[in-house]
N, C-alpha and C positions, 0 to 999 in steps of 0.2 A: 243580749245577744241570743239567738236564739239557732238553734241547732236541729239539723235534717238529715236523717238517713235516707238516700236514697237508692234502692236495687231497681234491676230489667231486665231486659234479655238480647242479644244481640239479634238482628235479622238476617237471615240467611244471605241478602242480600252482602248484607254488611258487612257478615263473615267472608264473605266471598271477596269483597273490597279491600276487608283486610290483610287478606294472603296476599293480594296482588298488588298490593301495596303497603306495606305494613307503615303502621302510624303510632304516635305515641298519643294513644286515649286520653291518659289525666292529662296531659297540656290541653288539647281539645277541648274536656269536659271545663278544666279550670277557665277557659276563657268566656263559656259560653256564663259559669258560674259567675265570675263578674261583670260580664253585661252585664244581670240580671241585679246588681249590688251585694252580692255574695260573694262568699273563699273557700274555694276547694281545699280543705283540710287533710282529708285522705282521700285516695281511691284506690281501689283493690278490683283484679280481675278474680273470680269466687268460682266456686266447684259445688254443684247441689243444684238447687232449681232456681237459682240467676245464672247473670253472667257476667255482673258486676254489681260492687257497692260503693257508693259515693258516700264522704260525711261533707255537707257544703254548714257554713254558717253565712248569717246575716243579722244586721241591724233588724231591730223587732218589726220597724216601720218598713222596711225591705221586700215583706211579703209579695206583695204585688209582682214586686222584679222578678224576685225568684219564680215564683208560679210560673209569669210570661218562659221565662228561660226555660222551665221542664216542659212548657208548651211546644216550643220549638224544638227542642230533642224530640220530644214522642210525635209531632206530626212529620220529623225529617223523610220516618220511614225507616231508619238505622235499627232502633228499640222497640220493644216491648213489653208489654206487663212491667210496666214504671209502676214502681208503689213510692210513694211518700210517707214517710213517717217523721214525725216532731222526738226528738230525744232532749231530754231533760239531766243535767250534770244532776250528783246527792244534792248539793246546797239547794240548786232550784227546787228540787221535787220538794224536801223540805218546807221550802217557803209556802209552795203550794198546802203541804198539810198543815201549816201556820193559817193560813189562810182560811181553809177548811173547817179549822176550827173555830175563827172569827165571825165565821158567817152562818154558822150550824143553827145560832139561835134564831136564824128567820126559815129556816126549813122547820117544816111540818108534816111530818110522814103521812101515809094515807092510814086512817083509821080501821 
C-alpha cells in the first residue's frame, strides 16, 4: 500500500462557491479519491500556507489512477499549489534502509 500526502489551496473562486453554497469537501475529495483507485483516509481543512491536507492511500499499482485523479482536481480550477508527497509508515522506511544496505555493495562513490 502505499501512502500520499496531499496539501493546496482553495481558489478564490472556489471560496466564493463555498459560502454560497457550502459543501462537504472530504465526501467530494473521497469520491474523486476512489475513482482514481484510492481511499481518502483523512482530510483536514489546515491554517498556515494550505488550505487543506489530504492522506489518500492506494494499491502500489494504483499510481496511474491516482496521478489522473489529482489531475482532474488541479485542472477543475477549484486548487492550487497541489503538492504531492509519498509518506512512508517506521516498518516501510525501515525496509527501505534494509534494502539500502543490500545494495550498497554495488555503489561506488566518486573518487
Amino acid at each position: 500500500m502505499a501512502r500520499y500526502i496531499i496539501t493546496g489551496n482553495y481558489t478564490g473562486a472556489a471560496m466564493k462557491g463555498m459560502m454560497a453554497h457550502p459543501s462537504d469537501r472530504a465526501a467530494a475529495s473521497a469520491k474523486i479519491a476512489e475513482a482514481g483507485g484510492g481511499r481518502l483516509e483523512h482530510y483536514f481543512v489546515t491554517t498556515g500556507p494550505t488550505d487543506f491536507m489530504m492522506i489518500v492511500s492506494t494499491d502500489s499499482h494504483e499510481i496511474d489512477g491516482m496521478m489522473a485523479a489529482l489531475m482532474l482536481a488541479g485542472g477543475s480550477g477549484a486548487i492550487t499549489n497541489m503538492q504531492t508527497v509519498r509518506a512512508l509508515t517506521s516498518e516501510e522506511f525501515t525496509a527501505v534502509q534494509k534494502r539500502a544496505g543490500q545494495i550498497a555493495a554495488a555503489y561506488a562513490p566518486p573518487a
